[in-house]
N, C-alpha and C positions, 0 to 999 in steps of 0.2 A: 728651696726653690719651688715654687708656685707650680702648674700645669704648664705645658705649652700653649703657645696660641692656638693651634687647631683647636684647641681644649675648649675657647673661651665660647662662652654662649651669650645671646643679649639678654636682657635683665625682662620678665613675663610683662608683658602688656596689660596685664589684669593690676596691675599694681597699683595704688592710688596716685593720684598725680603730683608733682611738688610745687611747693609754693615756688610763687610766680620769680622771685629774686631767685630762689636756689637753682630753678629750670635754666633762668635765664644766663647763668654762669655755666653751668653744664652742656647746652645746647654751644655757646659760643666754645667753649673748650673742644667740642666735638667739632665741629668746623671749621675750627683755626688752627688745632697744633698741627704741626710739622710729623707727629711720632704718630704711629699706631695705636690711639688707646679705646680702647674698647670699654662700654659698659657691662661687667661679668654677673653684676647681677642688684636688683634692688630691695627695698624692705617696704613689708608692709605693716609697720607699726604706724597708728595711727591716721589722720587724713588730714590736710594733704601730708605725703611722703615726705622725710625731709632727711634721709639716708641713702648711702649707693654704693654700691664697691667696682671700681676700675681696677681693666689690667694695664699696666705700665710696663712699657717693652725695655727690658733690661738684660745685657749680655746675650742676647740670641733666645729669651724665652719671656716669659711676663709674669710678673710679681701681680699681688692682689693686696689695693691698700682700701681699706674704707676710711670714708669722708662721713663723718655726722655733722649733721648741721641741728638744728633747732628750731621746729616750724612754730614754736612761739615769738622765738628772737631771730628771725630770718639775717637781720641786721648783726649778728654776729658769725664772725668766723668758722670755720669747721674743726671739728676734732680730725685728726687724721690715725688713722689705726694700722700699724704694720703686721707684717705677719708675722707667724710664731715662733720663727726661726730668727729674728731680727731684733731681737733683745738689745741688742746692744747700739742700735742706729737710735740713739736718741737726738733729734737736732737742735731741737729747739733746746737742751738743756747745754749742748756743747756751743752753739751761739751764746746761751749766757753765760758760761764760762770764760770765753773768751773775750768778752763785752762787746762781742757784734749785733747785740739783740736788735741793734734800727735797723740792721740791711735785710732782715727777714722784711718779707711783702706783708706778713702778718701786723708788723708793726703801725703800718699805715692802711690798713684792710678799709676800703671804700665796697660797702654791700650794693650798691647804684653799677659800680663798676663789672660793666660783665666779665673781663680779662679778668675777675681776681682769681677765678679757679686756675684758669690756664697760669698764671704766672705761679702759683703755690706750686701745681703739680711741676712743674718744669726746674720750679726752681729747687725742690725734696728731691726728686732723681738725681739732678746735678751734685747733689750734699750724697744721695747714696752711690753713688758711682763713687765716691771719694773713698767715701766707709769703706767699701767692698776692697778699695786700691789699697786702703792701709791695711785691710785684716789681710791679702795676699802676701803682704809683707813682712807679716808674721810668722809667716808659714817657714818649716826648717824642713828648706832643700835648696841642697847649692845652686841645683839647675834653675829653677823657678825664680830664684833672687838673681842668678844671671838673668836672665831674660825679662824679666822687668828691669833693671840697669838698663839694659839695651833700647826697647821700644816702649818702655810703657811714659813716655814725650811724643809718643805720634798721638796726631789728634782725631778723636774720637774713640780711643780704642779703651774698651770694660773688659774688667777680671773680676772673677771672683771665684771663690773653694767652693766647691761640690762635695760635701760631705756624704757617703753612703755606709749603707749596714752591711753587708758582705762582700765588702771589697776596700782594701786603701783610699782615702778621699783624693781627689784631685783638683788640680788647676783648671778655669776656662778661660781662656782670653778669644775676646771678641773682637776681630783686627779690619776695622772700616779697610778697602780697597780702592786704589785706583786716588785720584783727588778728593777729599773730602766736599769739595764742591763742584765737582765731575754732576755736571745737570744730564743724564741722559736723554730727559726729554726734548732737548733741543737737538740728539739724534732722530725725532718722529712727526716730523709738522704734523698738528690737528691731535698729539697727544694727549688720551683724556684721563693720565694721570694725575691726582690731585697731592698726593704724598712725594716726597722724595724717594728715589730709587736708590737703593744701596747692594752691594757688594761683602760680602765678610769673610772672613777667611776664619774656621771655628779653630781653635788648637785645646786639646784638652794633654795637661800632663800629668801622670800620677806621680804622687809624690813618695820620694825616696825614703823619706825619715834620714838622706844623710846629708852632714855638712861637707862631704867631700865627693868628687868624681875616682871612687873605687873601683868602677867598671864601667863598659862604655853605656850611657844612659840607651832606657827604650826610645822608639822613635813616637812620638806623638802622636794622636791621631789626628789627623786633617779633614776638614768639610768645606765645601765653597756651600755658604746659603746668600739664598739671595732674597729681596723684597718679594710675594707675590706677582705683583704685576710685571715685572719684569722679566717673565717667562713669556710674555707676550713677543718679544724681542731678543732676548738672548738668554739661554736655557744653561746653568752653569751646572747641570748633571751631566752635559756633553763635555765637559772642560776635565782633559785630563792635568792633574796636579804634576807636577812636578816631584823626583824622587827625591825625598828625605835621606841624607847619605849622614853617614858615624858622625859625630860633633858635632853637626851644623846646629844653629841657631837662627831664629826667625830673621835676625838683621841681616843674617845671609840670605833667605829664604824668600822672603817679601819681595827684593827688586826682582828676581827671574819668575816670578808669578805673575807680578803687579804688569810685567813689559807681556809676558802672552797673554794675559786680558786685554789687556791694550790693543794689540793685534787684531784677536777676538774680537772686540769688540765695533772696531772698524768694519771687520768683513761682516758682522750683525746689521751692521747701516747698511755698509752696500747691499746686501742681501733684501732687502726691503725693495732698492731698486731694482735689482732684476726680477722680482714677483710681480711689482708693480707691471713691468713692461711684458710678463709672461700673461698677464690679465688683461691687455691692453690689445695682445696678438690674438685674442681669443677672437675678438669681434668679427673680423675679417672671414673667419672660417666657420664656424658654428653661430654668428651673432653675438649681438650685444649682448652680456650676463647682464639675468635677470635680479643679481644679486652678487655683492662682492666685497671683503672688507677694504676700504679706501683708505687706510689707516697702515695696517700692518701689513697689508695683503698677502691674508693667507689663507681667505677661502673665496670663490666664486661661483657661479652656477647657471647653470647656462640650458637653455629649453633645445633638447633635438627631436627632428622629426626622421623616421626611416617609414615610406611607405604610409600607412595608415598611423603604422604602432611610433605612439607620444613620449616620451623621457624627459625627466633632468636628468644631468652629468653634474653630481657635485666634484670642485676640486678642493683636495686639503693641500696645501704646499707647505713644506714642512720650511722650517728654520735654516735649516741647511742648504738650501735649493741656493743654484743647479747642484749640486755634488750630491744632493737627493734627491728623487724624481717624484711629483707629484704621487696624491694617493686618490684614485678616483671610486665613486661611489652610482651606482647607475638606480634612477627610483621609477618608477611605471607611474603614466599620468590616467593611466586606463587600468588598471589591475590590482585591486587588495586582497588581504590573506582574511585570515577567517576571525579575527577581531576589525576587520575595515581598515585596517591602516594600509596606507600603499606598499605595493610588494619592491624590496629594493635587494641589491646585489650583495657579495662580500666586497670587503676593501679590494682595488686593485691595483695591483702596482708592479705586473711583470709581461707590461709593455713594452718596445725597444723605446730607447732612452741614454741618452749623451748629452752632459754637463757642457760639452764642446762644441753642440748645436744653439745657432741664434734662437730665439723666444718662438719668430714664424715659424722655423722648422719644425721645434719640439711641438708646437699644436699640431701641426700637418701631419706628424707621425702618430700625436695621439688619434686625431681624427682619422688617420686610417685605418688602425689598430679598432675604434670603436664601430665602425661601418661593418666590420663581422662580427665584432664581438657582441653590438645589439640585435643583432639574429639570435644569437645564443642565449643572453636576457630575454628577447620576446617568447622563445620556448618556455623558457624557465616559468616566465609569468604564467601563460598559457595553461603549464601542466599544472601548476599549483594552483590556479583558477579550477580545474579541474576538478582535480584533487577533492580541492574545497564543496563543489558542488554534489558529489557521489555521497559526502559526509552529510 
């Protein structure tokens, strides 16, 4: 298995450029698939370029295949090169074994056609996702061949072995959550997600070496991961799992996960409503924010005045709000430290504060609470003004 995604880096911009047909399949692949694929990295034999290596999001991490193409013969096909560990995913020789060699895109490859990258690369994953399902099926542990018996017919879900040097290899199965066509972004008017947002539930098993249940199996380990962007909205490091108990099995495990996401996931919508209307109360007391997310609303920012001495009040509203109270950040419009930057406060957030207060009140307490508390900030700037000048 390849790096993780954090791993992956974009390919040097010092690179030569590729010909104009190979860009032109690459560029649309990049802006039309559906998956995460990232370019990890390019070659510079020759000018123009006419090689690349993508990461291909597979089972919760990403493979690295390279694409050769031929900037003589632009007009032909790509070699595709897997990785070292993948000897055995030959596709294109098991399509002709089987005598499906027409339903390969290869067969009919139109170089004019910009989808042809995108349709190769979508349509190789799809063949390796298969691969990876048959070699988990080889695998000799009763548990493992239970549990693909059971779920491995839900759709979208990838397995594959994790082989390691100091330790027994194991199982991962990658288990899609929730509806596989569950759009969240139709929970966020004005969402400016471009990818689908997904859900997974990681299971990794080690494997037994037995054909039998001799004892009672270990419990698996479980991860909820979720897409990037999808922390924008609902954070699944706050989601506690559910307890793995003696025997159980994912086809038990799934629907009492799958029903408090659901849950979750609801109160992650409403939760955007009450930001919204806690941003909305701000106006009336401190003025209109000078700044605000209108989207997720989870930060704002608002100009106050005490006396002469000028501020922002930044707000972070957490995910959880109300049952978490904002985090406030105080920055001086009049006061920098001794690199210039303006002099600002620590996080605050031990304000009085009740989930069980309407949106006006929670302002009106904040705004009390800040009416002495920027006294104590205008010292602070002050002495650190100070400070700074004696230096």
């Amino acid at each position: 298995m390849s790096p993780s995604a954090d791993a992956a880096a974009p390919a040097s911009t010092s690179a030569p450029e590729l010909a104009p047909l190979i860009a032109a399949q690459l560029t649309y692949l990049l802006s039309h698939s559906k998956l995460p694929i990232r370019i990890w990295s390019g070659c510079r034999k020759g000018s123009p370029s006419d090689r690349f290596t993508l990461s291909i999001p597979f089972c919760l991490d990403y493979v690295h295949w390279d694409f050769v193409y031929n900037a003589l013969y632009p007009k032909v096909a790509p070699d595709v090169v897997f990785g070292p560990d993948d000897d055995g995913f030959q596709p294109l020789v098991d399509y002709a074994e089987a005598g499906n060699g027409d339903k390969s895109c290869l067969a009919c490859w139109d170089c004019h056609d910009p989808r042809g990258l995108l349709v190769l690369v979508h349509e190789l994953r799809e063949l390796y996702i298969e691969y990876h399902k048959k070699q988990v099926t080889k695998v000799d542990d009763a548990r493992v061949t239970f549990e693909l018996s059971t779920v491995l017919s839900k759709e979208g879900i990838e397995v594959c072995v994790v082989p390691s040097a100091d330790r027994p290899a194991e199982v991962k199965f990658a288990v899609p959550l929730l509806d596989v066509d569950f759009d969240f972004a139709k929970l966020v008017p004005g969402c400016p997600w471009r990818l689908p947002q997904k859900i997974h539930l990681q299971v990794i098993f080690p494997i037994s070496r037995s054909s039998s249940y001799s004892s009672v199996p270990a419990a698996p380990r479980l991860k909820l991961i979720s897409t990037p962007d999808l922390k924008s909205l609902f954070s699944v490091d706050d989601v506690k799992l559910p307890q793995w108990s003696n025997e159980m099995c994912l086809a038990e495990y799934l629907p009492v996960l799958e029903e408090n996401l659901n849950l979750l996931v609801v109160d992650a919508s409403a939760s955007i409503g009450s930001r919204r209307r806690f941003i909305e109360a701000l106006a009336p007391t401190f003025g209109r924010p000078i700044e605000s997310d209108p989207i997720f609303c989870r930060r704002a920012t608002v100009l106050s005045i005490s006396g002469v001495f000028t501020f922002l009040v930044y707000f972070v509203i957490p995910l959880q709000f109300p049952k978490q109270q904002p985090v406030l950040t105080l920055q001086s419009s009049q006061h920098c430290n001794a690199d210039g930057t303006p002099i600002t406060s620590p996080p605050i957030n031990d304000y009085p504060w009740s989930p069980r207060w309407d949106q006006a009140e929670m302002v009106e307490r904040i705004y009390d609470f800040l009416t002495d508390e920027c006294q104590n900030f205008k010292k602070f700037c002050s002495d650190a003004t100070t400070q700074h000048q004696k230096l």
